[in-house]
Structures are given as C-alpha cells and as structure tokens.
C-alpha positions in Angstrom: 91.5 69.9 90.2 94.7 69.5 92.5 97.5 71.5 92.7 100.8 71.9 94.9 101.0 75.8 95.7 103.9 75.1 97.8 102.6 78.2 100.2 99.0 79.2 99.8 98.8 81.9 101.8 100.3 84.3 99.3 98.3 83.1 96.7 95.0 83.2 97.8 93.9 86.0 95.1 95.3 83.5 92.5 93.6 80.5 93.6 89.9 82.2 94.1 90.4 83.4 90.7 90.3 80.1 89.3 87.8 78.9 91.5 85.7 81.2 90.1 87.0 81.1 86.3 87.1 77.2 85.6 83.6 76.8 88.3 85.8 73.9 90.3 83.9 71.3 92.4 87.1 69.6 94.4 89.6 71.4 94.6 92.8 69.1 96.1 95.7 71.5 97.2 99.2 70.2 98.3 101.8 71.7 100.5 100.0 74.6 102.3 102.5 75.9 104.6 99.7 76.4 106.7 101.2 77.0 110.6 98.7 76.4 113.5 97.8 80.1 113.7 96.6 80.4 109.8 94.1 78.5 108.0 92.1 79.0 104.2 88.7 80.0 104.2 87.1 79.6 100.6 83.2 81.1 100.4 81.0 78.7 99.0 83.7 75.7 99.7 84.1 73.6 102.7 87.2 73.4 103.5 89.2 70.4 105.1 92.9 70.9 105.8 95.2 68.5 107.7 98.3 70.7 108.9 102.0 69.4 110.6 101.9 70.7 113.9 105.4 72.3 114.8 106.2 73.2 111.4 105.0 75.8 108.6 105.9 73.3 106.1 103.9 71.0 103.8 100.0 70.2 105.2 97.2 69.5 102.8 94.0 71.5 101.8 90.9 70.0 100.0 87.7 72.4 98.8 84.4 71.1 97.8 81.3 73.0 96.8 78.9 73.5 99.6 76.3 72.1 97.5 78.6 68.3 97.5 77.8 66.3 100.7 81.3 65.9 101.7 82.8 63.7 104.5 86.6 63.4 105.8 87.4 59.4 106.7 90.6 59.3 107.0 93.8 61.3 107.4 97.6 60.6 107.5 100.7 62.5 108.7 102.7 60.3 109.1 105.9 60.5 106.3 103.7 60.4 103.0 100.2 63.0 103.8 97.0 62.3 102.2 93.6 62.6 103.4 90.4 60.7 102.1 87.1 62.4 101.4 83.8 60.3 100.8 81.7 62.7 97.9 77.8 62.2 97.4 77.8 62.8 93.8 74.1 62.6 92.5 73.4 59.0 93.1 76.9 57.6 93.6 79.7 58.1 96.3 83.1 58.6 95.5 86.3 58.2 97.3 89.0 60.7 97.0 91.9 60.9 98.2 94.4 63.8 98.1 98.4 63.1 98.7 101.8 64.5 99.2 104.8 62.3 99.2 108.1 64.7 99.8 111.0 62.5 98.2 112.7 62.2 101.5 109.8 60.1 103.1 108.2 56.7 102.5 105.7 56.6 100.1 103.4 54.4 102.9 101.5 53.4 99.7 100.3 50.6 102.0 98.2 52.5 104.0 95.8 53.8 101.7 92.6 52.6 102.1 91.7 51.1 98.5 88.5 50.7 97.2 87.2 48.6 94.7 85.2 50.8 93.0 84.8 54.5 92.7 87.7 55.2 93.6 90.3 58.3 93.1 93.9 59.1 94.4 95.5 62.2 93.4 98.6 64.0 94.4 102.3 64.6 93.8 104.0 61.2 94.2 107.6 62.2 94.1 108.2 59.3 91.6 109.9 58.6 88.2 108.8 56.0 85.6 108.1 56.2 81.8 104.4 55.3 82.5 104.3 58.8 83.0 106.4 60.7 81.2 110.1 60.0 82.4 112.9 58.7 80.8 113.6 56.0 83.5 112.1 54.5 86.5 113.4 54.9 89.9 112.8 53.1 93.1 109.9 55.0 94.4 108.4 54.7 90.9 108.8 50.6 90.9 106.6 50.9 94.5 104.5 53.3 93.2 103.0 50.9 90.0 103.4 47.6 92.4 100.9 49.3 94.6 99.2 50.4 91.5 99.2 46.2 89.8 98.0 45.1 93.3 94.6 47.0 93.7 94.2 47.1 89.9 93.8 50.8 89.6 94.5 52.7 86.2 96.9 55.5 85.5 95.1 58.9 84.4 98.1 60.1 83.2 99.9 59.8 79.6 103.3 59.7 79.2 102.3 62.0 76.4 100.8 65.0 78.7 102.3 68.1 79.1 104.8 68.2 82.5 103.2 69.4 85.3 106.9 70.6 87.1 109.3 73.6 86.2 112.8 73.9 87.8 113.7 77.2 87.5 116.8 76.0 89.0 118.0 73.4 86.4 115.5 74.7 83.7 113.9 71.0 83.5 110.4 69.8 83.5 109.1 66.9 84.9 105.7 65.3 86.0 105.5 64.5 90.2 101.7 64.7 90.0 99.5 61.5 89.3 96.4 60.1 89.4 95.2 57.2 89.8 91.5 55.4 89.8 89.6 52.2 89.8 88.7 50.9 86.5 84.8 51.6 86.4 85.6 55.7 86.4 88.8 55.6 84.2 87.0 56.3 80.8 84.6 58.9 82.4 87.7 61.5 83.3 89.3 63.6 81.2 92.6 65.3 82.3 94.4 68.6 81.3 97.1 69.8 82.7 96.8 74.4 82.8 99.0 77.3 82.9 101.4 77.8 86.0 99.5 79.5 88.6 100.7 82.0 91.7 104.2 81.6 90.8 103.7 77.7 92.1 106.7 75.8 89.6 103.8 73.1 89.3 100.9 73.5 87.0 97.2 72.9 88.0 96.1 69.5 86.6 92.3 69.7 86.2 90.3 66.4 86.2 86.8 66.4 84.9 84.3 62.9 85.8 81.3 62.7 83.7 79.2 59.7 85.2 77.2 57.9 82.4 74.0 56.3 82.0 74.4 53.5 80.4 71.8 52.7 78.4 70.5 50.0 76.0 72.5 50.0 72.8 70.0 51.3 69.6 71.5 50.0 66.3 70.8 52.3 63.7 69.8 51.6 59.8 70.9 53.4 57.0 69.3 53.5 53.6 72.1 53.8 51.5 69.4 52.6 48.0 69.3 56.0 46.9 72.0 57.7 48.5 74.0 60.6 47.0 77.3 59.9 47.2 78.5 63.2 45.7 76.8 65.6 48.6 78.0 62.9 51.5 81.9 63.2 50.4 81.3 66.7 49.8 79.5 67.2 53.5 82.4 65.6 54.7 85.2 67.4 53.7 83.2 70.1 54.8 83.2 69.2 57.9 86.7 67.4 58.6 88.4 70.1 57.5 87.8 71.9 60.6 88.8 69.0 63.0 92.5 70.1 64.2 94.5 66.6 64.8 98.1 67.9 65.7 99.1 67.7 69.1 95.4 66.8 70.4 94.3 64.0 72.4 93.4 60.6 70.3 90.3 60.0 71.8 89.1 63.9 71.3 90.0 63.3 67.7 88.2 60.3 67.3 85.0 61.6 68.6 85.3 64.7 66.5 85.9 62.7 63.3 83.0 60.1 64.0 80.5 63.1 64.8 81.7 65.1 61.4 80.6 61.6 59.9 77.6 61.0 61.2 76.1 64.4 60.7 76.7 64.2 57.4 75.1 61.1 57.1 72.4 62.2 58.9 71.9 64.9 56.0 72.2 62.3 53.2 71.0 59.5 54.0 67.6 57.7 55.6 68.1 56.7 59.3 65.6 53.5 59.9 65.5 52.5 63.7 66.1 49.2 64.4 64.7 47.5 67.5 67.3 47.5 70.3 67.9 43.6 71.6 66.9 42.8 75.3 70.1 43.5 77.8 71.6 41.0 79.6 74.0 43.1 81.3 73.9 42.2 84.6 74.5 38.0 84.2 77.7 39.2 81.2 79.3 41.4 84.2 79.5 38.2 86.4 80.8 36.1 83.7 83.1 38.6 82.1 84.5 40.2 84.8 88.3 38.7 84.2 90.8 39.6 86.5 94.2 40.3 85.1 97.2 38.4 86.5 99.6 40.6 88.2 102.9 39.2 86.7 101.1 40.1 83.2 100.4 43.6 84.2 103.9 44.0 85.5 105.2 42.2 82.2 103.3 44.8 80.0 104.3 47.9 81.9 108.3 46.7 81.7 107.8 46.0 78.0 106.0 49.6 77.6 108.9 51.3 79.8 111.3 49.9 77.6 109.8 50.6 74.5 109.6 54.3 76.0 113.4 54.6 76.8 114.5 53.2 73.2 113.7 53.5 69.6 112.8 51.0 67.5 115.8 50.0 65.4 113.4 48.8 62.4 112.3 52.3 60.4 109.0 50.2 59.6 108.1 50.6 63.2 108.6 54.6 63.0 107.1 55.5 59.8 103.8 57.0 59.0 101.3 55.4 57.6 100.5 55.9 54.2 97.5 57.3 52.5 97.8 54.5 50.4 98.2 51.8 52.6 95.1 53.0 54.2 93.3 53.1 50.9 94.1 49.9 50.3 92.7 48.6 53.6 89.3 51.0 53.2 88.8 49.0 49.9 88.9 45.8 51.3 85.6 46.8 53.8 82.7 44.4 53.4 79.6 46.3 52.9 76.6 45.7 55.0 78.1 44.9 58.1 76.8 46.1 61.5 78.4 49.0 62.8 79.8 49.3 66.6 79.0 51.7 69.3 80.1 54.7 67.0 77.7 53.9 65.2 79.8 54.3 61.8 79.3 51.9 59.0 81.8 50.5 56.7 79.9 52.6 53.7 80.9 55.9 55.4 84.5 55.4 55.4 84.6 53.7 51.7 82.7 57.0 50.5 83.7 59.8 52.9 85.5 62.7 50.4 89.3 63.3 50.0 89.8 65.0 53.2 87.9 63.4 55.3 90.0 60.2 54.0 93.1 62.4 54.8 91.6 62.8 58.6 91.1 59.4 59.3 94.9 58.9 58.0 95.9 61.1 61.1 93.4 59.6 63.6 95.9 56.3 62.8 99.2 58.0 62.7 98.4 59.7 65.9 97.8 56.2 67.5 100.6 54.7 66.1 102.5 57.6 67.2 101.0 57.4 70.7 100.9 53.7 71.2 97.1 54.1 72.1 93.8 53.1 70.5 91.1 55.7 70.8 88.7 54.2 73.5 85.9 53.4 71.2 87.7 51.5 69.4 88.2 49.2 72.1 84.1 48.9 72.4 81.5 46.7 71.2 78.0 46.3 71.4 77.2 42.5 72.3 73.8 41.0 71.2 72.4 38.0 72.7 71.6 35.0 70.1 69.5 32.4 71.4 70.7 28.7 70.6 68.6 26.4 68.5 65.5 24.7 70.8 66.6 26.7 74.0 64.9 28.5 76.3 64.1 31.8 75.7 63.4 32.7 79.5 66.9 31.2 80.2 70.3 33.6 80.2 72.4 30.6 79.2 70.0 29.6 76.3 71.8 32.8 74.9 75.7 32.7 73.1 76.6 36.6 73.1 78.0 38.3 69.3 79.7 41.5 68.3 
C-alpha cells in the first residue's frame, strides 16, 4: 500500500485501523511532517522513516511486517525523496522503492538505483500524462516515461483507474501517485485504488504481488462424443449471469467468465488428461528474450497519448460491437483445435447458452472500450516439435508451436 497522508501524526488512529483492517505487509507513506522530535511507531511493523532536518514538512515513512526480513539501501533527500528497501519475500528479494517528488523540485529520476528484475517504485510523481489518466502531458511527465523507456519498466497504472487526488480547492481530481515495476512482476500485481483516508485529499492505492509457480503446462481433453449440449448452455447461463462486467477490470472479467465456463464443462463433459510435453523453458528465455527498441516504445506511448486526448472521427471506431458480429465470428471456430492457457476450447464458446454468449460480447466491448486485451489473451502455451531425423537430446533439434 502507499499513501501520502500529508501529516501523519494526526492520523495515526486512521492509519492503524487499516493496518489492521486490509492486514498490510508494506506500507509506503509519503509526506510525514515528521520534525526531529516526533517519529511513528507501528506494533508489529518496522519502521524506516527518512525525515528533512530543519523543517516539519514532507519526509517519508515505510512499514513492513516484522515477520519480512527488511533492509534500507539507499536513501535520498535531496529535491525528489525516496528511499529503497531490499524485501525477503519467501524465496525471492524484492526491491522497493518509495518516493515523493513535490512539483517545485527535480524529479532526479536519474538517481534511482534500477534493477533489472524485481523491481518496484512507488510514490507520488507530481507528473501529468495520458498514460495515466490526464488529458495532456507536461514536462515532468515527458521525464517521467523517458526514464520509464530507458530501464524498460511497466506502468501499474490505467488511465482507466479511479483518481487518486481531490482538490477541495478547485473541486478537481487527478492521479500524482504511480507505480512503476520491472516486467517479470507486472502481471503478478493487482492495483486498487480505496476510499479517502484521515482527511488525506489523496486516496490509498493498495498493491497486491502474488509470486507464481510456474509450472509445466497440462493440456486438458475433453470428450465432447456424448456431450449434452442442452445442460452445458443451460450451466452456463447459470453461471454468467452472476459475473458483473460494468465498470470492472478486463482481466477480472475475463477470469470470471473462463472459470463460469470451465466449471460447467467440468459438470458435462469427460476431462481425459493429456501428457504434458517436456519444458524447455530455460534455452526459449535466452532466445526469446527481445529487447524493445526505445524509439518504438516512445512511438507507441505518443500514438496512445494522442489517441487518449481525441476521438476518433470514424463512428466505426466508437461503436459497440454487435451480438451479431460476434455470432458470426463464433460460427466460423474450427472444432478440435487445442486450446491455450485458459484452457477453453473452441466447442465451449460455439455451445455456451444465450447469456453466456451475451457475457463474452461485454468481455470484447470492454476491451475495445479500454484499448486493452485481457492478459490471457496475450498467452500461449508453446510445445516443442522435434524436426525430422534430429536429435532428440538436442534443444535445437526442436521448432517451438502454439
């Protein structure tokens, strides 16, 4: 979680509430007001604060459960504050790193300590840009996503969240708190933005990183010889008809939708396991590992910020998606074809009932809407093929599939 309280010290009460309430493991706090006389202690936390000495102004705080081995390597107070914490979590270390930029100083971008992997920065950036969530980009935003293309790091945020920032001043909202992290933790955090807390006029952004096992993919079989039909449409509609889709993350959709599916087949229809091919997951990271050219990245974001600040002038590109365009496209599914890492099978979307049909029809107008592909979507399990009269003990005797 990170937050900017802008003065803690009267909001203690508030903030061990939701310690307690939402069980936080790292709690990142911004502009403390701490002076050299007061400090924060949090039972069960350790707690690492970096304070400006001679004024009661700004100074950063971060908690972390007792039970985290936690470790402070760096700190800066100089203009922009952060502070970098090394985490033991379970069998992996991570690097955080909690930051306050006031808009009257240098970002100092440049000073962070980057790391290829593992790797999070979080903190109110001061910054505008439509990446996330503005209607134009300033100059400290155009730094902010240069130093973002150069260590290839991925924005947490979507333009689509809720603002984090109320101005009770000019009654305007706005979103001055990021994150940012390498690409190997990206798909592993979810982010939600809460309820104004302790009269703060930013909101608590709460981050949650679920570290994986990845495992070998098992490709399921379906006996669809003597399936009924009937009771699979009818299980679900059951079941998609208590997925809400309006105004909820795409990906959250998508896995509620693939899971209705799939438990419904499960019901139906025989599962056969197949036997799961041999991985070769360690030579395909070496040779797949392609490394984006920065003019391209910069080229992608300006064509995304423009397409943020104007509408389309072509109503094709703003209309829904019909239920009979997507009719159309379900009939035109080959049957028997391998599913991918979702595991769902052309013949459970040809024969899903009405509603279900009606779901999937939102899951695609919510990512046309969005601009966003649920990440599954974006997956696929690779099986290794070997060549004709290779050999087998080889990795290059091997041409990779989806």
């Amino acid at each position: 979680m990170h937050w900017n309280a802008e003065a803690l010290l009267n909001k203690k009460m508030d903030l061990k509430n939701i310690l307690f309430d939402k069980d936080i493991q790292v709690y990142c706090i911004l502009e403390t007001h701490f002076s050299e006389d007061k400090s924060f202690k949090g039972g069960g936390y350790q707690c690492f604060h970096c304070d400006r000495l001679c004024r009661s102004k700004e100074g950063i705080l971060t908690l972390v459960r007792n039970n985290i081995a936690a470790t402070q390597i760096t700190v800066h107070m100089d203009d922009t504050e952060y502070q970098v914490l090394r985490l033991k979590l379970k069998d992996v270390e991570l690097n955080v790193v909690n930051l306050y930029s006031p808009n009257d100083k240098p970002l100092s971008t440049d000073t962070i300590p980057v790391q290829d992997s593992n790797f999070l920065v979080i903190g109110d950036f001061n910054s505008h840009s439509q990446s996330w969530g503005y209607d134009h980009i300033d100059r400290r935003g155009e730094e902010v996503e240069s130093w973002q293309d150069d260590h290839n790091l991925l924005l947490i945020n979507n333009p689509d969240d809720q603002d984090t920032f109320y101005s009770r001043r000019w009654h305007t909202t706005s979103t001055p708190d990021l994150g940012f992290c390498t690409e190997d933790i990206h798909k592993n955090i979810a982010r939600e933005v809460g309820q104004q807390l302790g009269g703060s006029y930013h909101r608590p952004v709460y981050l949650t990183l679920q570290y994986r096992t990845i495992q070998e993919p098992s490709l399921t079989r379906w006996n669809y010889k003597k399936a009924d039909w009937k009771r699979y449409r009818e299980l679900t509609d059951e079941t998609c008809r208590q997925i809400p889709t309006k105004g909820r993350d795409i990906n959250k959709v998508t896995k509620d939708f693939n899971a209705a599916l799939l438990q419904a087949a499960k019901n139906v229809f025989l599962e056969v396991p197949g036997e799961a091919a041999n991985t070769f997951a360690e030579n395909y990271e070496k040779v797949s590992n392609i490394i984006v050219n920065r003019g391209w990245q910069r080229e992608v974001r300006r064509e995304e910020r423009e397409r943020r600040s104007k509408k389309s002038k072509e109503e094709v590109m703003e209309a829904s998606l019909t239920l009979n365009e997507l009719l159309t496209a379900l009939k035109k599914l080959k049957a028997k074809k391998s599913p991918g890492p979702d595991h769902i099978t052309n013949e459970m979307l040809t024969h899903m009932g009405s509603f279900a049909t009606k779901t999937l029809l939102d899951v695609f107008n919510l990512s046309w809407k969005e601009g966003k592909l649920p990440q599954v979507w974006m997956e696929a399990i690779m099986a290794p093929i070997l060549k004709r009269g290779k050999d087998k003990k080889k990795v290059a005797s091997y041409r990779m599939s989806t």
